[in-house]
N, C-alpha and C positions, 0 to 999 in steps of 0.2 A: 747348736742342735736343740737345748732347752727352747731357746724361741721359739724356734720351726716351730716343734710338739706342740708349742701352747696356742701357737696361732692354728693349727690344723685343728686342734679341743675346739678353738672358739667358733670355727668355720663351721664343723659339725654339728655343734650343741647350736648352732643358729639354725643351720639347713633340719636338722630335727623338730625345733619348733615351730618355725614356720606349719612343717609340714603335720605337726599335733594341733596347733590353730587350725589351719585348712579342715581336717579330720572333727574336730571338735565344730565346724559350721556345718559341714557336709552333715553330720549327725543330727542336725540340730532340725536344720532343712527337712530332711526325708522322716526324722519321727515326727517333725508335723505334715508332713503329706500321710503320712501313715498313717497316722489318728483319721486325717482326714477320709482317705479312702476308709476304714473303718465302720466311721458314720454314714460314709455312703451306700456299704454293703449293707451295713444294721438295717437303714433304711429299706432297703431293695429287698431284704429279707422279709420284712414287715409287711411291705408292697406285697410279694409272693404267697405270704399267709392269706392276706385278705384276697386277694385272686382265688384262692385254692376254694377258701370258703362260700365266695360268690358263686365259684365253679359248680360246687356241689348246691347250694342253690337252686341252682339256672337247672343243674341235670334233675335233681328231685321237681320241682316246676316243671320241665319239660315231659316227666312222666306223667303227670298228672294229668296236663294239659291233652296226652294222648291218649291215655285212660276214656277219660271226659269224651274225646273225639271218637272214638272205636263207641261208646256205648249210645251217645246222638247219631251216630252214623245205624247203627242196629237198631233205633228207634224210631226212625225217621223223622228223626227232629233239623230241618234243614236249615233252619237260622240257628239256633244253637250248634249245629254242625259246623257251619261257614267261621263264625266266630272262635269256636271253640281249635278248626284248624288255622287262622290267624294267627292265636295265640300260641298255638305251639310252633309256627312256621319261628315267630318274631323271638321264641323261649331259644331255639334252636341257633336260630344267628347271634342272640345274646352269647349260648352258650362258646358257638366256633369263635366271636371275637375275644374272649374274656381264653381262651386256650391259647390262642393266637400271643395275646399278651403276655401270656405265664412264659408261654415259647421264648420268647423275645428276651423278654427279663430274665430267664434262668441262664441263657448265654451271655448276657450282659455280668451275670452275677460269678461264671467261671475268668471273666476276663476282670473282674475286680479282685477276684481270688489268686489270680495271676499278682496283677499289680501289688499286693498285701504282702505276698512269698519274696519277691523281687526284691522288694523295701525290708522287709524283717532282714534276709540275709545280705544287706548293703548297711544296715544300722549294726548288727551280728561284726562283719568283716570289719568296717572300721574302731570298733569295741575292743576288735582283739587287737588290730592294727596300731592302735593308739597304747595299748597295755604293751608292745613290745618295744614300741619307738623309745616307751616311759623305761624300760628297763633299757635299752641299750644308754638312754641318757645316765642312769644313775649306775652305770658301769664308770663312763667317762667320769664325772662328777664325785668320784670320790676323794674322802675327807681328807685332809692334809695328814693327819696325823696315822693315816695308815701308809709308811713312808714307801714301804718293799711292794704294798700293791701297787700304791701310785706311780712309784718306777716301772712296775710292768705295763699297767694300763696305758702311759705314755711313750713305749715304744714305739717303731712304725708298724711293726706286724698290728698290733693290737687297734691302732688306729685304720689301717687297712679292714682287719676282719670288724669293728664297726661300722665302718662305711659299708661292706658288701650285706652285712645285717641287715642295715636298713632299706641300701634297695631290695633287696631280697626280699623282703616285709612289705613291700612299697608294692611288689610284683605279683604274691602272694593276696595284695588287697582286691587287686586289678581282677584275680583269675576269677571266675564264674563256676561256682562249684554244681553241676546239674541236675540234680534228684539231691539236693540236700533233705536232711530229717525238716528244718522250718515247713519245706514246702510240703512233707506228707502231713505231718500233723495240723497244717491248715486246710490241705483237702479232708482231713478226718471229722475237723469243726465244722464244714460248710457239710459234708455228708450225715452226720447227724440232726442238724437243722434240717437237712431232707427228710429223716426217718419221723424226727417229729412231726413236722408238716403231715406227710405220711397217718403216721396216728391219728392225728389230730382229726381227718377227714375218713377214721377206721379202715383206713385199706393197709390192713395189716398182712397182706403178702408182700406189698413193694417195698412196705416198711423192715421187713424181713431182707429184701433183696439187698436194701442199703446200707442193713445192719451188719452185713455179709462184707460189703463192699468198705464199710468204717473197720471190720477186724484186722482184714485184709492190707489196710495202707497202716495200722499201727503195726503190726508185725513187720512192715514192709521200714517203717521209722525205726524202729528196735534195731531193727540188722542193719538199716545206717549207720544209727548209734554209735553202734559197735565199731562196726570199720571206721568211722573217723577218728572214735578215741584208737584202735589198734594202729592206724596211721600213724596220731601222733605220737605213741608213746608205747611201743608195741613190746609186749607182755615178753617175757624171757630172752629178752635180746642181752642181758649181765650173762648169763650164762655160756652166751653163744648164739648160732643161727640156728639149730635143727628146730628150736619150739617155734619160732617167729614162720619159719619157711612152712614150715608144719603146719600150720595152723590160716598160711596164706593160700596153702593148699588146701584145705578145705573151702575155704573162703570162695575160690573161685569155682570149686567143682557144685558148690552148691548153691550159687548168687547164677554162673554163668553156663553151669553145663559142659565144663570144661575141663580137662587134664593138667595139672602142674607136675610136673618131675621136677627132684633138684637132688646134686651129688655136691659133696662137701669133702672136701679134702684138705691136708695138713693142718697146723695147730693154730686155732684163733685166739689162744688164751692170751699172747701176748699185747691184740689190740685192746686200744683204748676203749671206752665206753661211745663217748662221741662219734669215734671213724665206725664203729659197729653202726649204729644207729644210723648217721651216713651212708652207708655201704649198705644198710639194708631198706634203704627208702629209698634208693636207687634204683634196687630188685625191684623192691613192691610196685615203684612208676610204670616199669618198663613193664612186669608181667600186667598190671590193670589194664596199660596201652594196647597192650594184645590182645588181652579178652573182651576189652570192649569195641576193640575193632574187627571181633568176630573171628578167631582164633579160638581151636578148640584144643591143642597143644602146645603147653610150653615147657622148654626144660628151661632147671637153672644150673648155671655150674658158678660153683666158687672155693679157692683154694689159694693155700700160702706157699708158695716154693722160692728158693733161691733169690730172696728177698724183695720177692713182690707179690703183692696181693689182687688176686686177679678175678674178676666176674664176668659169667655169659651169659646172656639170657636169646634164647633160640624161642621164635615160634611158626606156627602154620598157618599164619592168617593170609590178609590179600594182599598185603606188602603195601609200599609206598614211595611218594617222591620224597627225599626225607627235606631236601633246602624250600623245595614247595610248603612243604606241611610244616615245618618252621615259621614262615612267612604269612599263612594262612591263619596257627597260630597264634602271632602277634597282631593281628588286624582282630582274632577274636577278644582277644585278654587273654589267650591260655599259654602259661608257658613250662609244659612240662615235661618237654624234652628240653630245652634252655634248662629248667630247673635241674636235671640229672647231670646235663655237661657241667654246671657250676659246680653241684657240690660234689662231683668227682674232684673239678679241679680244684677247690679251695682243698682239696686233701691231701693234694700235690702230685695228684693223677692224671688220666689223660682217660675218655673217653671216647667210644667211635659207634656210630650206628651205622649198620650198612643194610639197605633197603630198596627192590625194586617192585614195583605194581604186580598183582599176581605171583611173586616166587617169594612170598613170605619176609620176616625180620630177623637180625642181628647185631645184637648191642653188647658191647664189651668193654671192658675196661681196665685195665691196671694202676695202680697206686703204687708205690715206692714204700716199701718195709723201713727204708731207712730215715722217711721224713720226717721232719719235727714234730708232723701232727702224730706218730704213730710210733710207738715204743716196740721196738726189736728185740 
């Protein structure tokens, strides 16, 4: 049995590194495309100033030029007229192609601003990616002389839940997270650069408008913020669920415009730390799922009876195919209905969604009070 163990260490701590090599090019790859797009935006940015400035130019020029023509036309000065509207005709087409341009390149400059957000949270993801691979390795990899850890770490449970770690972390790299904070705070940089530009050409109302529109996505980053750190590590869950539930309800009544109920019944004290945290990022998947699929009602139920622990989550949205939307899914990277059946089941539960198009959701689930993960 010793062998087995040791050869299963060696399999893993290999399929790990490979896969922190891989990680560690893929990084290396995309922060130089990064930098690169960068330079190209800095660029394009530059480009756009000096447009902005010709613009104003061409338009101050162009009054001029009509000034000039109005006051040879009321003098009857008709060679000075002729020329004098030339010039304004040829200030005029100067001016439409030099907007034309700015037109062009400021769409050119949100699809750089795309590509920058894209790369920050692929450079982001494998960062964290690699920091969890590095820890589950130095689970495996302990020292000899810690005897009683060693024996634990080399059972099969423990080599089992490092493997599902990893792919789990592997799965987690893949998903695409959609209005991350990276991507507001890079539309806040590129919108400032507009308010400047702005200034800089004294049109101090649109400069106002953008400065409205930069407050707007930082408050809009802040309350990501938030909910990503409460995701990961959500505040009063030692206690129990009423603060975490509590506070998810708010979360959604005031991101989504939407109602959360939740009823809590029998005694939680008994579980672990772990299955709590589990069990309540279960919740949180399922009610976001809801609300972001347009669901203006959810309740939760969850409760300890006769040695099982049990969750519901009910909502009113427009329902779905659930093996479709699986399937769908997995061809996009997102896996977070996969993610809820896992860690139901690595807690020695059973999960079930039942779901039809138009008559709304139903996600449930029980765990066994009596399993190894879960003290009775």
């Amino acid at each position: 049995m010793a062998d087995k163990i040791e050869s299963m260490e060696a399999r893993i701590l290999h399929f790990l590194r490979e896969n922190l090599d891989e990680l560690s090019t893929i990084r290396q790859e995309e922060s130089e495309r990064l930098e690169n797009v960068k330079k190209r935006a800095s660029a394009l940015l530059q480009e756009l100033r000096t447009l902005a400035a010709d613009i104003d130019r061409a338009s101050k020029e162009y009054d001029r030029a009509r000034a000039e023509l109005m006051q040879y036309s009321k003098g009857g000065l008709l060679k000075e007229e002729k020329d004098a509207y030339k010039r304004a005709s040829e200030l005029m087409s100067e001016r439409a192609s030099l907007e034309e341009r700015y037109r062009l390149l400021s769409q050119r400059k949100e699809d750089f601003a795309q590509d920058e957000r894209s790369l920050e949270r692929l450079i982001s993801k494998s960062e964290r990616m690699g920091n969890r691979l590095r820890m589950v390795m130095n689970l495996i990899e302990l020292p000899d002389e810690i005897d009683e850890a060693k024996d634990i770490a080399r059972n099969k449970e423990a080599m089992a839940t490092a493997f599902q770690i990893a792919e789990r972390e592997a799965r987690f790299f893949a998903r695409e997270l959609h209005d991350g904070p990276t991507q507001t705070f890079s539309a806040v940089g590129l919108t400032l650069e507009m308010v400047r530009a702005h200034l800089e050409r004294g049109e101090k109302v649109e400069a106002e408008v953008e400065l409205d529109v930069s407050l707007k996505q930082l408050r809009n980053g802040l309350d990501e913020i938030r909910c990503l750190l409460f995701n990961l590590a959500p505040t009063g869950i030692e206690e129990g669920f009423e603060k975490p539930l509590e506070r998810l309800s708010t979360q959604v009544r005031q991101t989504w415009k939407a109602e959360m109920a939740y009823v809590l019944t029998g005694n939680f004290t008994p579980l672990e730390n772990n299955v709590r945290i589990g069990v309540f990022k279960t919740l949180h998947q399922a009610v976001l799922n809801a609300v972001r699929a347009g669901a203006k009602a959810v309740k939760v139920s969850l409760g300890c009876s006769r040695g099982m622990l049990r969750g519901r989550v009910v909502d009113n949205g427009k329902g779905f195919d659930v093996e479709q939307a699986k399937e769908t899914a997995k061809e996009r990277g997102s896996y977070g209905l996969i993610n809820m059946q896992e860690r139901v089941e690595m807690l020695g539960g059973k999960l079930l969604i039942s779901s039809f198009p138009g008559k709304g959701s139903t996600l449930s689930f029980s765990i066994p009070l009596l399993s190894k993960k879960i003290k009775d």
